[in-house]
N, C-alpha and C positions, 0 to 999 in steps of 0.2 A: 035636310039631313040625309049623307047616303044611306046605302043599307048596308057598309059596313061600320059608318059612326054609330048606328043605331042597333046591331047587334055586339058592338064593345058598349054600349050603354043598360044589353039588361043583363049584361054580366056582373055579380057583386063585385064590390070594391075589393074585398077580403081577397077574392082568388084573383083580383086584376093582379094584385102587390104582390111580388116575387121575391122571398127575402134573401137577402145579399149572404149569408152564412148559416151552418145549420145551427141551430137554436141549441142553448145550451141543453136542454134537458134532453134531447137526441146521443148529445154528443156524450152524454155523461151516463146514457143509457147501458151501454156497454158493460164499464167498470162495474156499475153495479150490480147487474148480474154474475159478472164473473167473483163478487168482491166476498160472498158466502163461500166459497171455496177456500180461497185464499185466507180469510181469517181462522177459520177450519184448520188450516194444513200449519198456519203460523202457532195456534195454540196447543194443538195435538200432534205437530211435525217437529217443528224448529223450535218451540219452548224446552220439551222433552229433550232435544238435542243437545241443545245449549248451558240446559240447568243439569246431563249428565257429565256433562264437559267440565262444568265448574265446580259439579261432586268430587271427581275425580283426582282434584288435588288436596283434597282434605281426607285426615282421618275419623272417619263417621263411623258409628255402630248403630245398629237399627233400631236398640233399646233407650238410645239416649241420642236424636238424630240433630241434637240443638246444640251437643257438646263436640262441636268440630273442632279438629285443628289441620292447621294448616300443614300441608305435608310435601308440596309444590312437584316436582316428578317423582317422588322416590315410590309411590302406588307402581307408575310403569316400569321404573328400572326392576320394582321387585319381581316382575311377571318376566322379565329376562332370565333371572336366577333360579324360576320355579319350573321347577320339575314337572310338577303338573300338569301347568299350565302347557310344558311343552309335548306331554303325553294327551293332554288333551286335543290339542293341535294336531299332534298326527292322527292321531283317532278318527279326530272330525275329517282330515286329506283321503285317508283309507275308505272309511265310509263313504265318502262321499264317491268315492271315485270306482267301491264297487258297484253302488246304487246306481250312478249317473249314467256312465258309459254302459251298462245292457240296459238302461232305461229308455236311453233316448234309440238306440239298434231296434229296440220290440218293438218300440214306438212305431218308429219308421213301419217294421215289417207288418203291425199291426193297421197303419191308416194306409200300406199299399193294398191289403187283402179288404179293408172295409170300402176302398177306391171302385172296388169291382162291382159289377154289378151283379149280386148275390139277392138272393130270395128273403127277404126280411132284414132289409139293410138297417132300419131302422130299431129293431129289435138289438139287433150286432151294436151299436151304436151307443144305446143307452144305455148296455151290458158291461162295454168299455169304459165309460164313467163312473159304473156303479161301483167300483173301490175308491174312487176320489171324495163320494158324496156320503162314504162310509165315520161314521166318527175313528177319530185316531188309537182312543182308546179299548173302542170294541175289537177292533182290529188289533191292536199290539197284542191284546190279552188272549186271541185267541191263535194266534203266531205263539204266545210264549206255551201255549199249551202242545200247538205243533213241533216245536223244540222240547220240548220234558224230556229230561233225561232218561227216565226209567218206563215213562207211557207214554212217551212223545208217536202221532204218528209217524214224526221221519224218522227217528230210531229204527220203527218196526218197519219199516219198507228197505232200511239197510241192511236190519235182520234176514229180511228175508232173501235178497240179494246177497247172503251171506260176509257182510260188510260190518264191523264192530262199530257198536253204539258210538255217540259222541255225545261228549258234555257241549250242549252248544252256550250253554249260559255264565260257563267258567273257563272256557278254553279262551285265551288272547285272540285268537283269528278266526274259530267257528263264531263268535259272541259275532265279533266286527261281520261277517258274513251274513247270521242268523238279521242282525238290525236292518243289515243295506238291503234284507231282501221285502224286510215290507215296508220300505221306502220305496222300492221299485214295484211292488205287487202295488200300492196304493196309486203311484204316478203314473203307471204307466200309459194308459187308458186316458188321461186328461192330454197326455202331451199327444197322444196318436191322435187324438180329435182336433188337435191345434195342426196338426202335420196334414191330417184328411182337408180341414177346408185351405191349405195353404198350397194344395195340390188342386182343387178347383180353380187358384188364379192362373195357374200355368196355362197359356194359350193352347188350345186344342191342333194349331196348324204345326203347331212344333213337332206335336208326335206324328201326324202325318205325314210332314216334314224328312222325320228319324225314321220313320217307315218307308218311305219312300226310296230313301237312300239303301235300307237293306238292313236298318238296327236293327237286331232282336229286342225281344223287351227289358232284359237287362240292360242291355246296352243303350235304351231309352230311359231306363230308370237313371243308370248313373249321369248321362250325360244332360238329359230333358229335364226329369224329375228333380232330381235332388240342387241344378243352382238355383232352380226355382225355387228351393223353401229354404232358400241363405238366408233370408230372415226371420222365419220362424226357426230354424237352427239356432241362429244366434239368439232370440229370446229363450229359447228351452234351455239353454246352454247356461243362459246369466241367471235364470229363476232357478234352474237345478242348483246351481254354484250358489245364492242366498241362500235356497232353501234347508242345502247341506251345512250351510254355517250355522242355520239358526236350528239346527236340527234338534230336540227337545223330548219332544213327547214320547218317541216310540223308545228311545234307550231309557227314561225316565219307567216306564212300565214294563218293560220285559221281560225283568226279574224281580221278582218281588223279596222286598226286604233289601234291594242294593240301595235304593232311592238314586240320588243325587251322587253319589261317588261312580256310579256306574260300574258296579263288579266286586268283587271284592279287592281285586287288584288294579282298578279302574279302569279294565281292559277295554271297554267299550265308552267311556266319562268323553262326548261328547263336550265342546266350549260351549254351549247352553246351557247343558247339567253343572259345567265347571262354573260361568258366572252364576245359577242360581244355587250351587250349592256359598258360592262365598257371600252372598249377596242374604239368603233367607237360613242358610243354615248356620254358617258360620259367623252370622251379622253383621261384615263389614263391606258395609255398602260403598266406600271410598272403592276399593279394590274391585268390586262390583263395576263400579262404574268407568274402571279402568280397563275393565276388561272387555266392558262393552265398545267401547272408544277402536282398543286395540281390535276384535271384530272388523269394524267398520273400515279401522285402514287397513287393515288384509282384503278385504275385497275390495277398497278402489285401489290397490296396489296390484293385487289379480289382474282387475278387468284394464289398468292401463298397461299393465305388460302385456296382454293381450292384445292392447291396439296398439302397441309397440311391434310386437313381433308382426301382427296385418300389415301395417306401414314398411315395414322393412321387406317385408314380400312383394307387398306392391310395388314398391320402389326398385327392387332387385328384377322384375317381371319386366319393366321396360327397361 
């Protein structure tokens, strides 16, 4: 016997035998870790989606949610003809659009100054967050007290600047102002800390690079910095843009005693406050759920005209 027959002899048989495929339970390994997620997102994702899709053509009241009838599009055509629905609509564009755009600018200016190397970056840092980890409610309520008409502190700092009081909570455009600002006071600080570390992937040789050549640092921000956080741009961009639709809590609290109508005149009546006023106040859940629907296609109708107009730049670009 050589002494390579006889060191393939004290080898077990088990690890001689090489198996021709991987064994099922390898293969099936996978699936099944991923497979808790997925039923997760089918029964709390896509159930919900589905069963609001099929509310939505029936007339339901929430006192009697067994006695449907069938009502096929006339819930959506009626949200064409409502008034409301379309002051709700600008409301939610207005707000959103005073909030969003100096949100994401502070932002910016906010994770360039935390970028530097300052004495207690860290302190800086969790100071910037600490309006996002705020409850929504403590905050609105204490905004609606900084807005008070008659003891508001920005009243008396207009006073004093000798500038006339303003109704911020009845006026049509103070109200929409007063809301977008603590929607911008609370995000700000969350998106500037998404923009800080999306400023750490930017290669260090670039700015050496834009030095080299004679950039100032402005002229490194725009040119180095910023195509470097095109994609955290673009997330802050699309979570601003949902966040502003599903906007809710802080016009809901502002004013107390408007509830759900948002204002007396609805000046401020967010499409959140608009679906839950039809939805829990008004009890028709059919139109509720219509309105939830229509929500959803304005923003994939949004973000594809968005990468409609991208496409078209790019295309025009070569």
């Amino acid at each position: 016997m050589t002494e390579e027959t006889a060191g393939r002899a004290l080898v077990p048989a088990a690890e001689r035998v090489r198996p021709r495929g991987r064994p099922l339970r390898s293969r099936a390994a996978p699936y099944a870790l991923v497979a808790p997620f997925f039923l997760l997102f089918a029964a709390f994702g896509l159930f919900p989606l589905a069963a609001t899709a099929w509310l939505s053509f029936f007339r339901v009241d929430l006192t009697a949610p067994e006695a449907r009838q069938w009502a096929g599009a006339h819930n959506y055509a009626r949200l064409l003809g409502d008034e409301f629905f379309w002051n709700a609509l600008s409301n939610t564009v207005l707000i959103g659009l005073l909030a969003t755009v100096p949100q994401l600018l502070l932002a910016l200016g906010v994770a360039h100054l935390l970028a530097a190397r300052l004495r207690g970056r860290l302190f800086f840092r969790v100071a910037a967050l600490a309006p996002y980890a705020t409850s929504v409610a403590a905050a609105t309520l204490v905004f609606a007290l900084f807005y008070g008409r008659d003891q508001g502190m920005v009243n008396w700092a207009l006073g004093v600047v000798g500038l006339s009081p303003v109704d911020w909570q009845n006026g049509p455009w103070a109200s929409k102002f007063a809301v977008a600002s603590i929607v911008l006071w609370r995000w700000t600080g969350y998106n500037a800390l998404i923009y800080l570390a999306a400023m750490g992937t930017v290669p260090p040789e670039l700015y050496e690079a834009a030095a080299l050549d004679g950039a100032g640092r402005w002229r490194r921000f725009l040119h180095v910095t910023l195509p470097g956080l095109r994609p955290a741009l673009a997330f802050t961009g699309a979570v601003s843009a949902i966040g502003a639709v599903q906007l809710f809590g802080e016009p809901l609290l502002f004013s107390s005693g408007a509830g759900a109508s948002g204002g007396a005149d609805h000046q401020y009546q967010t499409l959140g406050l608009y679906l839950y006023e039809q939805g829990w106040v008004n009890l028709h859940l059919g139109r509720a759920a219509a309105l939830a629907w229509a929500m959803l296609l304005l923003l994939v109708a949004g973000f594809g005209l968005v990468r409609l107009v991208r496409g078209g730049r790019g295309r025009g670009a070569r």
